[in-house]
HTML snippet that shows the backbone in 3Dmol.js (N, CA, C, O; Angstrom):
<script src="https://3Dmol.org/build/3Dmol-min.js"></script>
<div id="view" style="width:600px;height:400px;position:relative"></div>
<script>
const pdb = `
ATOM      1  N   UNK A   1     -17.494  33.456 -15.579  1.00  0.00           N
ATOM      2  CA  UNK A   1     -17.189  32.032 -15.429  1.00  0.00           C
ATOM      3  C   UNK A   1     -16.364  31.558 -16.619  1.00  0.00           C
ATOM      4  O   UNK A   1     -16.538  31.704 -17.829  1.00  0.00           O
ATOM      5  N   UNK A   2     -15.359  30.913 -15.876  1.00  0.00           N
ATOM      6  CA  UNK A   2     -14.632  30.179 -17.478  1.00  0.00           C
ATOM      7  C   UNK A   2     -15.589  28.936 -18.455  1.00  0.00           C
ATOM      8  O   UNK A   2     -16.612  28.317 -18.162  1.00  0.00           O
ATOM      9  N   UNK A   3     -14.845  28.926 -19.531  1.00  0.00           N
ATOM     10  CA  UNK A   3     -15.181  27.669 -20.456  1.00  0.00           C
ATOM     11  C   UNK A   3     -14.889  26.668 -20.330  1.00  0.00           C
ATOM     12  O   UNK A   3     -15.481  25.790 -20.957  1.00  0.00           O
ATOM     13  N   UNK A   4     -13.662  26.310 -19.306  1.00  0.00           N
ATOM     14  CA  UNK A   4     -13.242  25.270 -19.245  1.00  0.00           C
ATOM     15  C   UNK A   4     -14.025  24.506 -18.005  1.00  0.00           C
ATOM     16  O   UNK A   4     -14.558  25.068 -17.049  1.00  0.00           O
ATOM     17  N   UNK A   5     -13.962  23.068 -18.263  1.00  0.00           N
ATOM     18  CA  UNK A   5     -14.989  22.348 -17.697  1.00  0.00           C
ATOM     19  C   UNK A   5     -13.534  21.479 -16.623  1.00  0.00           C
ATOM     20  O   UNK A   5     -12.743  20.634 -17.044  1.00  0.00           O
ATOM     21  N   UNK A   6     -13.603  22.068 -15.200  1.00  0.00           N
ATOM     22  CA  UNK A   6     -13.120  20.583 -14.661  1.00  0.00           C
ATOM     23  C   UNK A   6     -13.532  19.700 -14.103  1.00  0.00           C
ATOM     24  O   UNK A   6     -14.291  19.691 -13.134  1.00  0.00           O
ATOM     25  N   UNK A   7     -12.908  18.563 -14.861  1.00  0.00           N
ATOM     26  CA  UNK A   7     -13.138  17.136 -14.920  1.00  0.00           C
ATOM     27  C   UNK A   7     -12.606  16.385 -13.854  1.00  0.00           C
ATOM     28  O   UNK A   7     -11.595  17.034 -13.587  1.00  0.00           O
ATOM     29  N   UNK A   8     -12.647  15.147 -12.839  1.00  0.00           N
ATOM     30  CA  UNK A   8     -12.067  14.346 -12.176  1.00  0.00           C
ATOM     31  C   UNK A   8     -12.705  12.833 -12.815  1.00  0.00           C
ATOM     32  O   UNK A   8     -13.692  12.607 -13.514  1.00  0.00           O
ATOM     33  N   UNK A   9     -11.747  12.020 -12.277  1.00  0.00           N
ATOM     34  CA  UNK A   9     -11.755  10.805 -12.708  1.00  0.00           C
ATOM     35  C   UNK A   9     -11.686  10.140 -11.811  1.00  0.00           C
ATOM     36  O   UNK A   9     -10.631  10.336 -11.208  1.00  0.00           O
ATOM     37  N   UNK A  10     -12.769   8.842 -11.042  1.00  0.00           N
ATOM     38  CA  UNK A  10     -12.828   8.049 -10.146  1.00  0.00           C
ATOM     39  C   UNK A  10     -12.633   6.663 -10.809  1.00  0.00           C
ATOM     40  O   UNK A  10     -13.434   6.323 -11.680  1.00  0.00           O
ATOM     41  N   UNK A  11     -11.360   5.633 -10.361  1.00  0.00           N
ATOM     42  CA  UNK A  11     -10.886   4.696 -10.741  1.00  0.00           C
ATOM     43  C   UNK A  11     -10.561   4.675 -12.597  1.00  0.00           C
ATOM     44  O   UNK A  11     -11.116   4.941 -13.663  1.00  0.00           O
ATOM     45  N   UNK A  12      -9.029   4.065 -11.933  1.00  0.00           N
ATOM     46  CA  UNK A  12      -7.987   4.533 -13.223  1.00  0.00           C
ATOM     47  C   UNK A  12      -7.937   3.261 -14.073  1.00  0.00           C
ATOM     48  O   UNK A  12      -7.044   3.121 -14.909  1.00  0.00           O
ATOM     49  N   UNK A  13      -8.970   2.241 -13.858  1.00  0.00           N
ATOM     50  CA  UNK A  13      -8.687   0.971 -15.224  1.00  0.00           C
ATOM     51  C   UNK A  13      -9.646   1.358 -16.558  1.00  0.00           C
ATOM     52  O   UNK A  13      -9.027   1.025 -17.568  1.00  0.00           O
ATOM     53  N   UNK A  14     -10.520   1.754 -16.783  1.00  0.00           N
ATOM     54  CA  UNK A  14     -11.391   2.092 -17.778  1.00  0.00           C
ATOM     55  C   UNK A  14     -10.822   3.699 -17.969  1.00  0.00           C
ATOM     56  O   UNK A  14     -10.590   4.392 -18.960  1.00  0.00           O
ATOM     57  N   UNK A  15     -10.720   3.925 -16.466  1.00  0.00           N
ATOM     58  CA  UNK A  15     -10.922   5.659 -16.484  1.00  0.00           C
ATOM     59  C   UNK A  15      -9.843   6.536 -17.060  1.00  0.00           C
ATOM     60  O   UNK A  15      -9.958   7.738 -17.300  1.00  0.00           O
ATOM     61  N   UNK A  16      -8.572   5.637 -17.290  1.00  0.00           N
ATOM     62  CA  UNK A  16      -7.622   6.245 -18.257  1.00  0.00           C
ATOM     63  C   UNK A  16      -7.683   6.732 -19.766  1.00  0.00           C
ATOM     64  O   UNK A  16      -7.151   7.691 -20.324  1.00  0.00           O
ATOM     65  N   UNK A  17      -8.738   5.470 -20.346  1.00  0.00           N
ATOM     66  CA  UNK A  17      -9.182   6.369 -21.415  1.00  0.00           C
ATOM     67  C   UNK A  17     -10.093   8.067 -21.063  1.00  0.00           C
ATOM     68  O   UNK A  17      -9.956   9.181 -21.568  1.00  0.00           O
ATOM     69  N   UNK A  18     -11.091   7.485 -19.871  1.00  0.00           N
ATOM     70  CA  UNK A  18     -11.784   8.700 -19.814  1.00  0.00           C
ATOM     71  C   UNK A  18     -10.275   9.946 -19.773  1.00  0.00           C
ATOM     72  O   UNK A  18     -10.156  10.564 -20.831  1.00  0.00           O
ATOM     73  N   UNK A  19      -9.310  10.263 -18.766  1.00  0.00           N
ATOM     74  CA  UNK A  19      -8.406  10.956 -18.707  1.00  0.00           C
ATOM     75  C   UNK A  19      -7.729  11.482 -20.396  1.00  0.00           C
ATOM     76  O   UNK A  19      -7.450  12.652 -20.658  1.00  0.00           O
ATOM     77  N   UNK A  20      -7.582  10.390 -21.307  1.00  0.00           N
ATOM     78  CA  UNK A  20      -6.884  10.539 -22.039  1.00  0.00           C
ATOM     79  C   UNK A  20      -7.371  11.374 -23.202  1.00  0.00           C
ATOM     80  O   UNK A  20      -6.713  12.051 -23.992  1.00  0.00           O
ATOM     81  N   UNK A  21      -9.391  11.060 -23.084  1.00  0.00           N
ATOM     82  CA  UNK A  21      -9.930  12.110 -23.960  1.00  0.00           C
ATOM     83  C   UNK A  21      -9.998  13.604 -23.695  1.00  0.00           C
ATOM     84  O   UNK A  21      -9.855  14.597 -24.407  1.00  0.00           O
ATOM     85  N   UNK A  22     -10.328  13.355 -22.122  1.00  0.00           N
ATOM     86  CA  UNK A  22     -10.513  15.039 -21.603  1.00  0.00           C
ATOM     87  C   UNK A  22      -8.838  15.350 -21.612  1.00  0.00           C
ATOM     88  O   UNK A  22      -8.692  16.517 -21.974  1.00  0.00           O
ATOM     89  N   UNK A  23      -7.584  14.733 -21.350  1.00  0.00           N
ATOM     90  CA  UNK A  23      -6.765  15.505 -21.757  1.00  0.00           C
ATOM     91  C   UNK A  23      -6.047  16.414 -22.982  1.00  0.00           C
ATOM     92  O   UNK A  23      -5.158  17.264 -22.951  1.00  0.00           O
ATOM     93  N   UNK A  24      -6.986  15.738 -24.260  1.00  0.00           N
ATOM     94  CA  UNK A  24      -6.826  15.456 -25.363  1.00  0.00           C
ATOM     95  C   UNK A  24      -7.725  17.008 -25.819  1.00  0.00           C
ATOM     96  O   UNK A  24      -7.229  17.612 -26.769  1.00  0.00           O
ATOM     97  N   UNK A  25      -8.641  17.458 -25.352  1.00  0.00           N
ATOM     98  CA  UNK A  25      -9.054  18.704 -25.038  1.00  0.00           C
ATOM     99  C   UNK A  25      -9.089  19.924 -24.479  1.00  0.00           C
ATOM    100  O   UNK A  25      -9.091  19.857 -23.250  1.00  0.00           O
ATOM    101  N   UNK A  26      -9.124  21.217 -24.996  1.00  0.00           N
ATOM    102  CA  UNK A  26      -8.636  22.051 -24.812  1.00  0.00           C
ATOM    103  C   UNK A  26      -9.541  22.521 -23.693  1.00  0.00           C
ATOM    104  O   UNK A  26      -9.004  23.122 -22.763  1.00  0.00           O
ATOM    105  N   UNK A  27     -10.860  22.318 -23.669  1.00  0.00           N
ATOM    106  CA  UNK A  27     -12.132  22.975 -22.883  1.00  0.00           C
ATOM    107  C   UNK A  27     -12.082  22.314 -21.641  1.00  0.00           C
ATOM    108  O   UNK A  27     -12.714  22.837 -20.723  1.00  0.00           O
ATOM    109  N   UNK A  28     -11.559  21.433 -21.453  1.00  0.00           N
ATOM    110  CA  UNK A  28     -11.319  20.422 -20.198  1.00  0.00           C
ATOM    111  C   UNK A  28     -10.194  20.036 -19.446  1.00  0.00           C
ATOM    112  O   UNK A  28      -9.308  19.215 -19.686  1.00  0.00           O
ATOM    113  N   UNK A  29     -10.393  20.772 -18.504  1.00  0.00           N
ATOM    114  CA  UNK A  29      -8.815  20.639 -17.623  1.00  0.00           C
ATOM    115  C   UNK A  29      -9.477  19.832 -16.416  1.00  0.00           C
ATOM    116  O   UNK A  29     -10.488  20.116 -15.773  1.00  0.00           O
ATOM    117  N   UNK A  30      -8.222  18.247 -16.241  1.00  0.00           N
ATOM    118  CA  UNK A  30      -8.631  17.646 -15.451  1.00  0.00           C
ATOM    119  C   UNK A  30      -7.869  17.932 -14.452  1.00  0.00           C
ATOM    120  O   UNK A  30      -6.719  18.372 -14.446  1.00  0.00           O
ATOM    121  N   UNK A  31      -8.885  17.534 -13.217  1.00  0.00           N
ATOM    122  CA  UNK A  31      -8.394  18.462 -11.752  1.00  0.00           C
ATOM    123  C   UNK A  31      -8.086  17.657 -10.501  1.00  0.00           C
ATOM    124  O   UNK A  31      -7.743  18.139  -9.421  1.00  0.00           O
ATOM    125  N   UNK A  32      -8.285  16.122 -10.836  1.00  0.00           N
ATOM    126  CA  UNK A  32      -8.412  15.489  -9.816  1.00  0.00           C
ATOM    127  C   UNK A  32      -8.726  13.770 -10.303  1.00  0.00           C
ATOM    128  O   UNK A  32      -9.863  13.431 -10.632  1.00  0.00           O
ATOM    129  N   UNK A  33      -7.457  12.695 -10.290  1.00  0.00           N
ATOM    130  CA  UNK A  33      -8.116  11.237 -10.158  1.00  0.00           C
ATOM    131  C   UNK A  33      -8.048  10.879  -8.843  1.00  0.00           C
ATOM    132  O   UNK A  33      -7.791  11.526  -7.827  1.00  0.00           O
ATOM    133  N   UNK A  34      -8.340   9.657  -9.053  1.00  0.00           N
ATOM    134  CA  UNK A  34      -8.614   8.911  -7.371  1.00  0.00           C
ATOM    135  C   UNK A  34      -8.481   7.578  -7.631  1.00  0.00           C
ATOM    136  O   UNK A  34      -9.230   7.101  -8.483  1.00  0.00           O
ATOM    137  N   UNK A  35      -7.824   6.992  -7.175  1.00  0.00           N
ATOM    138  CA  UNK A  35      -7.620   5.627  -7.195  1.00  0.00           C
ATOM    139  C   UNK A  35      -7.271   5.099  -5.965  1.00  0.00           C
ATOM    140  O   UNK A  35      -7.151   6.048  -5.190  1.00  0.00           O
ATOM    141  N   UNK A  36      -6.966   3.663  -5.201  1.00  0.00           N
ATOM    142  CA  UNK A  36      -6.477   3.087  -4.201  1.00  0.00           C
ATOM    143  C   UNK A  36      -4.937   2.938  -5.094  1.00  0.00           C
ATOM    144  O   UNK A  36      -4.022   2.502  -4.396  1.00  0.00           O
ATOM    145  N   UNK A  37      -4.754   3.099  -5.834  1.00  0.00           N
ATOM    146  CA  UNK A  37      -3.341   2.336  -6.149  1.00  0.00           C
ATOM    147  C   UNK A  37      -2.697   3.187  -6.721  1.00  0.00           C
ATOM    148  O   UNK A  37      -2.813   3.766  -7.801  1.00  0.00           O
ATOM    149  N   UNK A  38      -1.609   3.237  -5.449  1.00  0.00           N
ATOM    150  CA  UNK A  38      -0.161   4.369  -5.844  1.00  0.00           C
ATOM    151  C   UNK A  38       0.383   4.206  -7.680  1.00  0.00           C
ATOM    152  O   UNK A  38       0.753   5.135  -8.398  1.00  0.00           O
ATOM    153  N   UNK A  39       0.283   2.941  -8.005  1.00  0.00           N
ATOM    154  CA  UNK A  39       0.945   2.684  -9.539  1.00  0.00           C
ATOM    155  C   UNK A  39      -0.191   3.591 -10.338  1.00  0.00           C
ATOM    156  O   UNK A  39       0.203   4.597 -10.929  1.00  0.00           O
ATOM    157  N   UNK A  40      -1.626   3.237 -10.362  1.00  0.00           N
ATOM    158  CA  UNK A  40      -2.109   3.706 -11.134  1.00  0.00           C
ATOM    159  C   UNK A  40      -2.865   5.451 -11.078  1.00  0.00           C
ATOM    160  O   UNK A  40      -3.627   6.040 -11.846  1.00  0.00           O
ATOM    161  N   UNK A  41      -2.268   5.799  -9.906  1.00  0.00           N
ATOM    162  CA  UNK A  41      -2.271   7.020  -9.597  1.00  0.00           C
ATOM    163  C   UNK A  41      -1.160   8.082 -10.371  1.00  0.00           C
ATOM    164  O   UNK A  41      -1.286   9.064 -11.104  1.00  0.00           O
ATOM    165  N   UNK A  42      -0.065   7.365  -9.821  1.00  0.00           N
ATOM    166  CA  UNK A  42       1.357   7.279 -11.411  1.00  0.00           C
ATOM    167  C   UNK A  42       1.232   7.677 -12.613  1.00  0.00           C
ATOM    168  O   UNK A  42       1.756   8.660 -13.137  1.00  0.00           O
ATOM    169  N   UNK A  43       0.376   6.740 -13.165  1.00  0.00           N
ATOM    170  CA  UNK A  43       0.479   6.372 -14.447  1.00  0.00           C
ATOM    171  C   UNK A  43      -0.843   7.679 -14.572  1.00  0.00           C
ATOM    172  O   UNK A  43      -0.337   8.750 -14.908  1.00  0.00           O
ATOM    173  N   UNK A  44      -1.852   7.733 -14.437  1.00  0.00           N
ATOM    174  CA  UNK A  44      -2.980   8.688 -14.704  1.00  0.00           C
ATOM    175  C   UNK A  44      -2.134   9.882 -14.279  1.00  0.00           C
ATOM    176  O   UNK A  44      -1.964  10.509 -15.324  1.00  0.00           O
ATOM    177  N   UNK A  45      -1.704  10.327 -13.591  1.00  0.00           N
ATOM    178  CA  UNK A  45      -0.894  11.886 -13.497  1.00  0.00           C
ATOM    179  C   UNK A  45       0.045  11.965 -14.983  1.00  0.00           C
ATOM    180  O   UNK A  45       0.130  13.085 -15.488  1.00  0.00           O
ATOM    181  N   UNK A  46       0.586  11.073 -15.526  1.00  0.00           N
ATOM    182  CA  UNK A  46       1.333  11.014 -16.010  1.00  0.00           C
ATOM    183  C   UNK A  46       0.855  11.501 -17.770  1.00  0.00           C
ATOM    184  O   UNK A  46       1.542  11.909 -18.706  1.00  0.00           O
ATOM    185  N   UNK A  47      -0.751  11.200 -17.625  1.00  0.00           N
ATOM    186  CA  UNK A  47      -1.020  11.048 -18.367  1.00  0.00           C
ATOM    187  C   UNK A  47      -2.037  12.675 -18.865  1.00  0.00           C
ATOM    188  O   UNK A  47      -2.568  12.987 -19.931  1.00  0.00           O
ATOM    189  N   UNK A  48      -1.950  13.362 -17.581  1.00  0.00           N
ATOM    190  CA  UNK A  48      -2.655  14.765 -17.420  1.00  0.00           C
ATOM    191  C   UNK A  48      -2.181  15.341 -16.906  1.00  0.00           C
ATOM    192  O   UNK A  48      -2.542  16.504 -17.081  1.00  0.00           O
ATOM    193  N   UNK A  49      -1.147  15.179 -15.976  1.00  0.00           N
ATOM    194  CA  UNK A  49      -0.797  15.956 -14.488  1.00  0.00           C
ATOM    195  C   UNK A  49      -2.061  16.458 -13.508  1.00  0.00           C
ATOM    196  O   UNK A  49      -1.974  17.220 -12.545  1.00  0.00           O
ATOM    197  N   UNK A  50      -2.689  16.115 -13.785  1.00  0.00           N
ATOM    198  CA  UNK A  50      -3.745  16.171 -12.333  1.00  0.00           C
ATOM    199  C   UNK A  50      -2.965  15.753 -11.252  1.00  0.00           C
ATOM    200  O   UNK A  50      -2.031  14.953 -11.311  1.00  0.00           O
ATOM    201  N   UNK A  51      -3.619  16.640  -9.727  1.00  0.00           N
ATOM    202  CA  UNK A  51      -3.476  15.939  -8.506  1.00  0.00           C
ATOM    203  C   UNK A  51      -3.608  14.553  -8.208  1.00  0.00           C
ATOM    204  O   UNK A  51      -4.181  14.131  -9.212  1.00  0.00           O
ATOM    205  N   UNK A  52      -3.537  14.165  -7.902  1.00  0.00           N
ATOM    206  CA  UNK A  52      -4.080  12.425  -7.273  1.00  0.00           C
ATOM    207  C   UNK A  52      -4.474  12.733  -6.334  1.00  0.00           C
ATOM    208  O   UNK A  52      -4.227  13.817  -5.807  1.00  0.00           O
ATOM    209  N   UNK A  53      -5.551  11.420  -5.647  1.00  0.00           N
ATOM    210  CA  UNK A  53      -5.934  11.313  -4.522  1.00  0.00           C
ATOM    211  C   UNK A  53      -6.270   9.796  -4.461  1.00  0.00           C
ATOM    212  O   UNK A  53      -6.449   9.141  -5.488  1.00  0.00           O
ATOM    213  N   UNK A  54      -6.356   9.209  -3.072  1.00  0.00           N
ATOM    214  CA  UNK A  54      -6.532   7.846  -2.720  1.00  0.00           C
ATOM    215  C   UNK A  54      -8.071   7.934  -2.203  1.00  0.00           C
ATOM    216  O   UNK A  54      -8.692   6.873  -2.135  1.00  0.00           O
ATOM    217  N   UNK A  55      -8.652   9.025  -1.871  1.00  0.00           N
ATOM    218  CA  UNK A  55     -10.156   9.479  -1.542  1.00  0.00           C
ATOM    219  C   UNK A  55     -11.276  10.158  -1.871  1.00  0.00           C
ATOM    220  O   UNK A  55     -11.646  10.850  -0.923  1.00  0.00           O
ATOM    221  N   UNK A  56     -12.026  10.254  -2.904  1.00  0.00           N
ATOM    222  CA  UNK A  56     -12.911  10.605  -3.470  1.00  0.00           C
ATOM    223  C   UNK A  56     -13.465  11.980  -2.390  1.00  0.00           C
ATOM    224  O   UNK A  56     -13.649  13.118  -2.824  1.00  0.00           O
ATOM    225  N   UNK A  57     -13.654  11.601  -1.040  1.00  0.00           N
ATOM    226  CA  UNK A  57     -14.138  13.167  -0.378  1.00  0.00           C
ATOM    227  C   UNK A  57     -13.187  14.272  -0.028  1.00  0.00           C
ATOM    228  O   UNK A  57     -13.589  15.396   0.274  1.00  0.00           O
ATOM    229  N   UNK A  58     -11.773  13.899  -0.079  1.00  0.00           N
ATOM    230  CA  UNK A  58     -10.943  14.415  -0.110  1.00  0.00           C
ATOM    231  C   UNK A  58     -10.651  15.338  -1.583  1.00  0.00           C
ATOM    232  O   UNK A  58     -10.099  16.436  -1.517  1.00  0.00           O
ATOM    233  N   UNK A  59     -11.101  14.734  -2.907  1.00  0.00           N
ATOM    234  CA  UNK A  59     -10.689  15.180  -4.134  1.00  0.00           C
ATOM    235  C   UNK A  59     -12.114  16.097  -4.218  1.00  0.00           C
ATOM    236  O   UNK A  59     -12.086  16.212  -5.443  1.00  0.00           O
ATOM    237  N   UNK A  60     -12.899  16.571  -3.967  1.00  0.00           N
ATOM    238  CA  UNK A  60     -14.157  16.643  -4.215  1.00  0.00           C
ATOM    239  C   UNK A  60     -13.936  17.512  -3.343  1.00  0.00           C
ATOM    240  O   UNK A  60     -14.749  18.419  -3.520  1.00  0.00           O
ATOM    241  N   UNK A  61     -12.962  17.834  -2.092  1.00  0.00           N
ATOM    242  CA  UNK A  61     -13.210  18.640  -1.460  1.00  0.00           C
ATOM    243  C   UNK A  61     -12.015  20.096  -1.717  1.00  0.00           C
ATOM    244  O   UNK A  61     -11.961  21.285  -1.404  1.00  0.00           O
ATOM    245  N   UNK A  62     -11.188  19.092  -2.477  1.00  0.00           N
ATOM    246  CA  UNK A  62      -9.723  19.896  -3.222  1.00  0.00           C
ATOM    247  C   UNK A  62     -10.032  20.117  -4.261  1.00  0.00           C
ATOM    248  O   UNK A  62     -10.102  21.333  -4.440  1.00  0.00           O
ATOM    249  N   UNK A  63     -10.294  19.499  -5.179  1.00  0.00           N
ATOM    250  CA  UNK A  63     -10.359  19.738  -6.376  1.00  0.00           C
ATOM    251  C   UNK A  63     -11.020  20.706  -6.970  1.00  0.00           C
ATOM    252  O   UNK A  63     -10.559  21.605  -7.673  1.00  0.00           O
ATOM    253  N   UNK A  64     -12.389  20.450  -6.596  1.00  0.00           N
ATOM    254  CA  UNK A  64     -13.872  21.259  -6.814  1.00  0.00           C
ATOM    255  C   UNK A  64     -13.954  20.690  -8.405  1.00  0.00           C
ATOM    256  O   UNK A  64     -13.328  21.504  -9.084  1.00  0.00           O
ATOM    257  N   UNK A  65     -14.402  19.771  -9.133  1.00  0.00           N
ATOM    258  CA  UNK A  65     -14.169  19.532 -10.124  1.00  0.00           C
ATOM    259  C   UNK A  65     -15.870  19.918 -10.304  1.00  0.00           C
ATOM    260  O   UNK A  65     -16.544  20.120  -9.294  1.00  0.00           O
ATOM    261  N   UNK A  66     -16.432  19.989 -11.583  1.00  0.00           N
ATOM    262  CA  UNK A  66     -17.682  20.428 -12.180  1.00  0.00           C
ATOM    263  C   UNK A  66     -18.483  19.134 -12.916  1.00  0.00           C
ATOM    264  O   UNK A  66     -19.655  19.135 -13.294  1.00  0.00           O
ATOM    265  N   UNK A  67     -17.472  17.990 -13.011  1.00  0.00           N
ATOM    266  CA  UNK A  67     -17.786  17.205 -13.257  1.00  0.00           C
ATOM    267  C   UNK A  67     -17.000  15.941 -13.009  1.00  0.00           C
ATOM    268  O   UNK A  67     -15.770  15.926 -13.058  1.00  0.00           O
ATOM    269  N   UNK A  68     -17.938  14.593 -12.667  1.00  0.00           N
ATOM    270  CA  UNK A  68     -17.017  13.300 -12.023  1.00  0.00           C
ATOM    271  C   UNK A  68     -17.289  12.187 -12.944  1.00  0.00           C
ATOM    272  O   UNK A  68     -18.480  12.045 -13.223  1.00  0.00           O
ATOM    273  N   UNK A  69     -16.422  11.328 -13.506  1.00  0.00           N
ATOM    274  CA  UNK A  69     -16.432  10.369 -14.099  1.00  0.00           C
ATOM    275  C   UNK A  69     -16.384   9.002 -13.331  1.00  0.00           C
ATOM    276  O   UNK A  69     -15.377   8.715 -12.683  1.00  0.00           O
ATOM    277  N   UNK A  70     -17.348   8.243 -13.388  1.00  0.00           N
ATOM    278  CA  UNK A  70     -17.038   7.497 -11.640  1.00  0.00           C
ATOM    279  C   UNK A  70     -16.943   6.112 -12.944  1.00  0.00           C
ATOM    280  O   UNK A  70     -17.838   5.733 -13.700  1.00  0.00           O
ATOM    281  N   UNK A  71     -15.823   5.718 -12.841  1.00  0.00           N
ATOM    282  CA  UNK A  71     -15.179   4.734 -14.004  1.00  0.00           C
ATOM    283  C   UNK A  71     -15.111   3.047 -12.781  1.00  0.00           C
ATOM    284  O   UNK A  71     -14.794   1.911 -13.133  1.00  0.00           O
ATOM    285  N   UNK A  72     -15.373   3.340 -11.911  1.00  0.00           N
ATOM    286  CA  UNK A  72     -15.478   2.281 -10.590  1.00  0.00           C
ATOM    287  C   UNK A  72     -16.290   1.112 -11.043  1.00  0.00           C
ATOM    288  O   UNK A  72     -16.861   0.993 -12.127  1.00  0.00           O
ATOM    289  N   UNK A  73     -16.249   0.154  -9.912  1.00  0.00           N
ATOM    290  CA  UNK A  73     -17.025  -1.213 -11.032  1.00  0.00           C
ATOM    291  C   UNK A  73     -18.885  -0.287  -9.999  1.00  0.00           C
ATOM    292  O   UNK A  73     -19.091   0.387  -8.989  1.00  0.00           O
ATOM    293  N   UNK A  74     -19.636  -0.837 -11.030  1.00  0.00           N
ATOM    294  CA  UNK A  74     -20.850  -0.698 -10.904  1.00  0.00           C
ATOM    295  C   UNK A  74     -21.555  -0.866  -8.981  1.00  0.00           C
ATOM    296  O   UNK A  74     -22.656  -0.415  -8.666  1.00  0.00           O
ATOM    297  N   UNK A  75     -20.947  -1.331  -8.339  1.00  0.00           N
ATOM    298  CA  UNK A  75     -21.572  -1.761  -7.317  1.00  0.00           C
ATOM    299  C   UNK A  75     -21.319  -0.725  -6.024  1.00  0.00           C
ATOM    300  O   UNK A  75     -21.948  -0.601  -4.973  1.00  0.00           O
ATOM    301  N   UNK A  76     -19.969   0.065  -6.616  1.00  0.00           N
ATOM    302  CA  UNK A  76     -19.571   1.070  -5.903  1.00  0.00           C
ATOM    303  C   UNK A  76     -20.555   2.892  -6.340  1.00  0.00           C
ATOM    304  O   UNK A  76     -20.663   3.823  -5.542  1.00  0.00           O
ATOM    305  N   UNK A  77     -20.972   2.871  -7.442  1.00  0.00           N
ATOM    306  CA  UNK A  77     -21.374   3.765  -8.087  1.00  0.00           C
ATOM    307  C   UNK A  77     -22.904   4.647  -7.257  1.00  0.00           C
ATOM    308  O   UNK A  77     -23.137   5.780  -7.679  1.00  0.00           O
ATOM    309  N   UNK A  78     -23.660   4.191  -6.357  1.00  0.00           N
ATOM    310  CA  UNK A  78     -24.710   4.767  -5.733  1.00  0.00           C
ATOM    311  C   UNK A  78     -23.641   5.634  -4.622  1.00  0.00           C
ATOM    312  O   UNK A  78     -23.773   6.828  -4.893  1.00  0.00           O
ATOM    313  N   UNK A  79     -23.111   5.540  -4.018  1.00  0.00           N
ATOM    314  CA  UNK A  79     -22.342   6.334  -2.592  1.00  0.00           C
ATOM    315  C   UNK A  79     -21.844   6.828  -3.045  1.00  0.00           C
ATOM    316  O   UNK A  79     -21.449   7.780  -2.372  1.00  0.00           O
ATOM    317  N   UNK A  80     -21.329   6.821  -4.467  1.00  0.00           N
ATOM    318  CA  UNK A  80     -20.117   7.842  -4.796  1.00  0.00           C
ATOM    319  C   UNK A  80     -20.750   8.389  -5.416  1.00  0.00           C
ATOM    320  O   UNK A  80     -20.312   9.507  -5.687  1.00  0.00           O
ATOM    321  N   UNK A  81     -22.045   8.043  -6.000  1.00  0.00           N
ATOM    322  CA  UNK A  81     -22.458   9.613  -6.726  1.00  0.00           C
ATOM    323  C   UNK A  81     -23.285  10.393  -5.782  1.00  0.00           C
ATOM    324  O   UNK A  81     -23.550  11.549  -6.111  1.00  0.00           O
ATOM    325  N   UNK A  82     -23.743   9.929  -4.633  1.00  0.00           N
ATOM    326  CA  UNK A  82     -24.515  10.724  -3.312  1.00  0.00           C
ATOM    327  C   UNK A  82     -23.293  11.726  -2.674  1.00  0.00           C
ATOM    328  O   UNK A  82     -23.422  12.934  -2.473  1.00  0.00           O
ATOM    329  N   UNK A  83     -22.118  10.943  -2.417  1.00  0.00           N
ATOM    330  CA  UNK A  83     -21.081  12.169  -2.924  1.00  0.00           C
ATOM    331  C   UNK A  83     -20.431  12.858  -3.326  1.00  0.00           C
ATOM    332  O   UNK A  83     -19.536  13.471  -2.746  1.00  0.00           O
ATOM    333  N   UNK A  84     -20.827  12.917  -4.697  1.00  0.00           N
ATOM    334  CA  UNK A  84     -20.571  13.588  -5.238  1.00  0.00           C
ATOM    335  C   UNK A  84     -21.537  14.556  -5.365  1.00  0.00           C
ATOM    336  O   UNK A  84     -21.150  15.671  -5.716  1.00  0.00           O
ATOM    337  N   UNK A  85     -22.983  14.341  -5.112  1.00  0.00           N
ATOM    338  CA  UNK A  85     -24.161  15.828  -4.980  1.00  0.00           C
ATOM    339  C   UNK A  85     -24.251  15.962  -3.980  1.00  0.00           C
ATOM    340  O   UNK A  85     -25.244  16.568  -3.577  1.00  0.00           O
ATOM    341  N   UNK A  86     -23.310  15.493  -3.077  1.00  0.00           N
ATOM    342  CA  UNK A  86     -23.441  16.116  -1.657  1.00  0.00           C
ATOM    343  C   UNK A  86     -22.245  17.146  -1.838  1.00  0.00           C
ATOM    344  O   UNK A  86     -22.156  18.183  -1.181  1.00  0.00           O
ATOM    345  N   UNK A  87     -21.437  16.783  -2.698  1.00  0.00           N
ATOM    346  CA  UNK A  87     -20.010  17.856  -2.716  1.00  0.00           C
ATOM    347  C   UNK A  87     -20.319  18.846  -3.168  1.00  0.00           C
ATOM    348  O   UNK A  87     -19.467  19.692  -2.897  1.00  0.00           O
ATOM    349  N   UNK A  88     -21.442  19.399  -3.982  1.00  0.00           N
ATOM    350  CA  UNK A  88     -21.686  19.705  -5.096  1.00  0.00           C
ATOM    351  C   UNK A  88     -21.770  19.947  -6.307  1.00  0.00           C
ATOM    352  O   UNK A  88     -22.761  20.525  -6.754  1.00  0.00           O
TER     353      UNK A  88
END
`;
const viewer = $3Dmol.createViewer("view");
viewer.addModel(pdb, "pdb");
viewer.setStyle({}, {cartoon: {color: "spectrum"}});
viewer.zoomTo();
viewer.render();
</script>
């Protein structure tokens, strides 16, 4: 198994810092953001080259990331982390 940990990032307004630390690291290759918004899908690739995605079961199902940063406002955060241990 490798060392490197991949990372995805769910919603790109807070979650750009998250992107900007794990890019900022060697052990962490990010594999996957997700946002609704083509601009800030943009701008976060731009900032890692990760894939994008507009769908969390879609990235989860491409990506295979090992770990999810769900940077979303709080109210969204129960469904997306049920799938995310449903993704595994």
């Amino acid at each position: 198994m490798s060392d490197t940990l991949r990372a995805a990032v769910v919603g790109l307004g807070i979650g750009k810092v998250h992107i900007q630390e794990y890019a900022a690291r060697d052990d962490i290759d990010v594999v996957g953001i997700v946002d609704p918004s083509a601009e800030a899908l943009a701008a976060g690739a731009k900032l890692c080259g990760a894939r994008t995605f507009t769908d969390l079961d879609a990235m989860l199902a491409e990506a295979k990331p090992h770990v999810v940063t769900l940077a979303t406002p709080p109210h969204l955060h129960a469904d997306q982390t049920e799938a995310c241990v449903a993704a595994g």
